[in-house]
TORKOL-4160 file (C-alpha; in steps of 0.2 Angstrom, whole numbers, padded with zeros to 4 digits, m for minus):
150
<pt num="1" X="0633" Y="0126" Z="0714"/>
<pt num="2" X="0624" Y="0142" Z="0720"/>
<pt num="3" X="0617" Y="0154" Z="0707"/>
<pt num="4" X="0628" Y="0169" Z="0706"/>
<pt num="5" X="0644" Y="0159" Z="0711"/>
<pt num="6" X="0660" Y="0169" Z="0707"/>
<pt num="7" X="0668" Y="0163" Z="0690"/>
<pt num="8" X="0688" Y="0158" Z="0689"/>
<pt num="9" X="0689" Y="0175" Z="0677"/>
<pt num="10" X="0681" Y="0186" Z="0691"/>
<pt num="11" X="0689" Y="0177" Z="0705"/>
<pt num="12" X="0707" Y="0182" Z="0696"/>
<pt num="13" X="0700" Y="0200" Z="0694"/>
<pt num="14" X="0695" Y="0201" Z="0712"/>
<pt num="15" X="0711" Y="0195" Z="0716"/>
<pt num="16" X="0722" Y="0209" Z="0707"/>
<pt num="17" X="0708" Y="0222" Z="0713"/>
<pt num="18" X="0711" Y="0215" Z="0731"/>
<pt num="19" X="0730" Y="0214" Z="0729"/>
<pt num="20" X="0732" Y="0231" Z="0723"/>
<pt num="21" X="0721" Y="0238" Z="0738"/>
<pt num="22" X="0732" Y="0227" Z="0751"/>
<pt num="23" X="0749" Y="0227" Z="0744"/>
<pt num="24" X="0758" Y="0216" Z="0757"/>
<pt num="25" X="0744" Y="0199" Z="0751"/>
<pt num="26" X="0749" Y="0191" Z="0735"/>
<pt num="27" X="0739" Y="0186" Z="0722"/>
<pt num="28" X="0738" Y="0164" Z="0724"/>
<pt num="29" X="0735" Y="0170" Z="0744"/>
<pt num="30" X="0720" Y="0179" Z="0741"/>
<pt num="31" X="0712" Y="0167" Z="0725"/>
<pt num="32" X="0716" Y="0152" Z="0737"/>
<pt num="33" X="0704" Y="0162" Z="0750"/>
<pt num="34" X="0692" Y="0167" Z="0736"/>
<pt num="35" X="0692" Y="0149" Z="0732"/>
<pt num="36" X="0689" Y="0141" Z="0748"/>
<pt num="37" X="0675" Y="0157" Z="0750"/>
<pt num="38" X="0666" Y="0153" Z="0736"/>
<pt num="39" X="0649" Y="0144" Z="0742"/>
<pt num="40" X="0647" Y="0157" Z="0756"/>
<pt num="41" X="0639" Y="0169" Z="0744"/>
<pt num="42" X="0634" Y="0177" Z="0726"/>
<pt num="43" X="0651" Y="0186" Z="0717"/>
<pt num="44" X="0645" Y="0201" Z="0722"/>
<pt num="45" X="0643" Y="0199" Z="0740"/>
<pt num="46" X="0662" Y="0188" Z="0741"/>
<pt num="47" X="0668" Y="0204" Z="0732"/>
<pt num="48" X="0664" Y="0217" Z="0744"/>
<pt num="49" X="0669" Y="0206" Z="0759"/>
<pt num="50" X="0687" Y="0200" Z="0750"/>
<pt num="51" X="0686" Y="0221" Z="0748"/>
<pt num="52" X="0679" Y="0224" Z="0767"/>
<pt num="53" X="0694" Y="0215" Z="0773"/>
<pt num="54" X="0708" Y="0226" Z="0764"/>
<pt num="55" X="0702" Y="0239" Z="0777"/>
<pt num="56" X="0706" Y="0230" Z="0793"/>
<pt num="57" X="0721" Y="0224" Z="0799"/>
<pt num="58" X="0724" Y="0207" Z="0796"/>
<pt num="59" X="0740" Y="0199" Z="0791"/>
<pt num="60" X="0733" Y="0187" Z="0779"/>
<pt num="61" X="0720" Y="0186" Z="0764"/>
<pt num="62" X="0716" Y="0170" Z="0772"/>
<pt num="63" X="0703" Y="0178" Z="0785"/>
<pt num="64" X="0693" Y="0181" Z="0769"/>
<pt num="65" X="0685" Y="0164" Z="0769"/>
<pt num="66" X="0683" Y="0165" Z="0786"/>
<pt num="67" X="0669" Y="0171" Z="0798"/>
<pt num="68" X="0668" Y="0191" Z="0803"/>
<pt num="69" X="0663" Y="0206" Z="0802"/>
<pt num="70" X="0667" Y="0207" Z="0783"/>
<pt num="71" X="0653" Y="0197" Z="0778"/>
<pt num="72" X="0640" Y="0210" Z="0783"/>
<pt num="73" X="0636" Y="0227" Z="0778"/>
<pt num="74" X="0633" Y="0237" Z="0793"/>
<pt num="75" X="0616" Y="0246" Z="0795"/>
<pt num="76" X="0611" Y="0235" Z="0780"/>
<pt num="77" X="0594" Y="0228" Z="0781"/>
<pt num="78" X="0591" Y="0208" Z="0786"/>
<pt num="79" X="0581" Y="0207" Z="0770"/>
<pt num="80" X="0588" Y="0196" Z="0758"/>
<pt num="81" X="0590" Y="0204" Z="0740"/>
<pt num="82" X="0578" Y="0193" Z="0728"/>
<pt num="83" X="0583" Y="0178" Z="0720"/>
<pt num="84" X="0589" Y="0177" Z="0699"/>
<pt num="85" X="0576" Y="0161" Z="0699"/>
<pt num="86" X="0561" Y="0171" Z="0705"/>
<pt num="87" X="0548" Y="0172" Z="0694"/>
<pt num="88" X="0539" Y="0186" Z="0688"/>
<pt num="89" X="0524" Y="0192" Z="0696"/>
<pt num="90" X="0515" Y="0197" Z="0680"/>
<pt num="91" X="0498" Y="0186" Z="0677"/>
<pt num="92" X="0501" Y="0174" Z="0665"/>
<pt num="93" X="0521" Y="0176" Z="0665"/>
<pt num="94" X="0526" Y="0163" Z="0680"/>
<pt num="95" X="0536" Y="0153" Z="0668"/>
<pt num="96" X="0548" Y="0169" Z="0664"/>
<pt num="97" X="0563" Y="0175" Z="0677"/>
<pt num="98" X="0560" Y="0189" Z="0684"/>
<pt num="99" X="0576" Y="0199" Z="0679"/>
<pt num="100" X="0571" Y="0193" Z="0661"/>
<pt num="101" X="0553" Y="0191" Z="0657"/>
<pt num="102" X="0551" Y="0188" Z="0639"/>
<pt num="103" X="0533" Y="0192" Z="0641"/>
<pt num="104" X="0536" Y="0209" Z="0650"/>
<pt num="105" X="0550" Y="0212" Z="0636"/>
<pt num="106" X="0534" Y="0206" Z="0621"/>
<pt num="107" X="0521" Y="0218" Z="0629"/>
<pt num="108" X="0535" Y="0233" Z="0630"/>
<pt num="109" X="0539" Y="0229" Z="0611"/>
<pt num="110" X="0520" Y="0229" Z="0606"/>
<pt num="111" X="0518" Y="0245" Z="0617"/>
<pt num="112" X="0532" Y="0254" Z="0607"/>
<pt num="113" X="0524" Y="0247" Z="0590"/>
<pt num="114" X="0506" Y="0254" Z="0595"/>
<pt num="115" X="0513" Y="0272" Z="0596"/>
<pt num="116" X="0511" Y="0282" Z="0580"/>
<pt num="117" X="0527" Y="0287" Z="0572"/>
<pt num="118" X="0530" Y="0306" Z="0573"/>
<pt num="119" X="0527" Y="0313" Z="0557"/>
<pt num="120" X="0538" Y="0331" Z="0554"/>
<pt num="121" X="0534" Y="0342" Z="0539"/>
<pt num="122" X="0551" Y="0346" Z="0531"/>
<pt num="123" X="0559" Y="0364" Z="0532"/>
<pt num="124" X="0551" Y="0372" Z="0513"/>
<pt num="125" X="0570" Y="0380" Z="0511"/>
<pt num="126" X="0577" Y="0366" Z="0515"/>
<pt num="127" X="0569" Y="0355" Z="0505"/>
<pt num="128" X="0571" Y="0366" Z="0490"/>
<pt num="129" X="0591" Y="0367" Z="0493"/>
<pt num="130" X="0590" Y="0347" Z="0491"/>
<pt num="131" X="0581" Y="0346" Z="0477"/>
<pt num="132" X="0595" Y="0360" Z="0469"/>
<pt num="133" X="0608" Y="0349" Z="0473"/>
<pt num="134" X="0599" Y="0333" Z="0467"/>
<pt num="135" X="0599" Y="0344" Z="0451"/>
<pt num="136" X="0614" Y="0348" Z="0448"/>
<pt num="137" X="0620" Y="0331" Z="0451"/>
<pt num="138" X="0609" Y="0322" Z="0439"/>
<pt num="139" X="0616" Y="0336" Z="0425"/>
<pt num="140" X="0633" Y="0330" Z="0432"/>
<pt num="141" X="0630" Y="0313" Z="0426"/>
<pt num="142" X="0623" Y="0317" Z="0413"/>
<pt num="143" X="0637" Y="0327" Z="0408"/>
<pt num="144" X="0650" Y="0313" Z="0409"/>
<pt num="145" X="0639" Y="0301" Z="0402"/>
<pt num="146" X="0641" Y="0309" Z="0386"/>
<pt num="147" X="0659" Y="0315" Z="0387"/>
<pt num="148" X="0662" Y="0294" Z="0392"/>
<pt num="149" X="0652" Y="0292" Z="0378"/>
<pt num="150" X="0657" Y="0301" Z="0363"/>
């Protein structure tokens, strides 16, 4: 199975996207073509052809698994987009995936923690408004304690 293979939830997504873009294909039509379309590429690339051919005018969704123009993005490059089983360049991190280095994710996290921790002075008024109302509740507690109490 190819990494990146669309799944049966995103195949049924695809479909009612696809169906409501070409109203005239139903649903089973265009999943059977998604189906038989399904080792020609990652998800992504089977959705935007399955997309691509809502624009032209053919009859059925069936051209979707087949060969044409749909299948490439024009003036896109011949370059293929990376692989999700490269490996990350960093020294030392070859046994991570690139997309999701641990490592990477470690040095960023030790990075983050090396940073001091702004420190801010409060706001002299401010604080002197809290400690007032910190006040007053504390003789409000008090207050009940005793009436509770007695």
């Amino acid at each position: 199975m190819m990494t990146g293979t669309i799944t049966d939830d995103q195949a049924r997504a695809l479909a009612h996207l696809v169906a409501a873009l070409r109203p005239g294909w139903d649903v089973a039509g265009i999943r059977s073509a998604l189906s038989s379309a399904r080792h020609r590429a990652p998800a992504h690339e089977l959705a935007i052809a399955a997309i691509r051919c809502t624009q032209g005018d053919a009859r059925t969704p069936a051209v979707i698994a087949m060969d044409g123009p749909h299948w490439h993005t024009p003036g896109a490059s011949t370059t293929t987009a990376p692989s999700r089983t490269e490996k990350c360049p960093e020294v030392g991190h070859g046994s991570f995936l690139a997309w999701n280095c641990g490592a990477c994710r470690a040095e960023d996290l030790a990075a983050d923690d090396a940073q001091p921790t702004p420190t801010t002075t409060p706001d002299p008024e401010r604080a002197a408004i809290a400690a007032r109302g910190a006040q007053q509740v504390r003789q409000a507690l008090a207050t009940a304690r005793q009436e509770t109490t007695s």
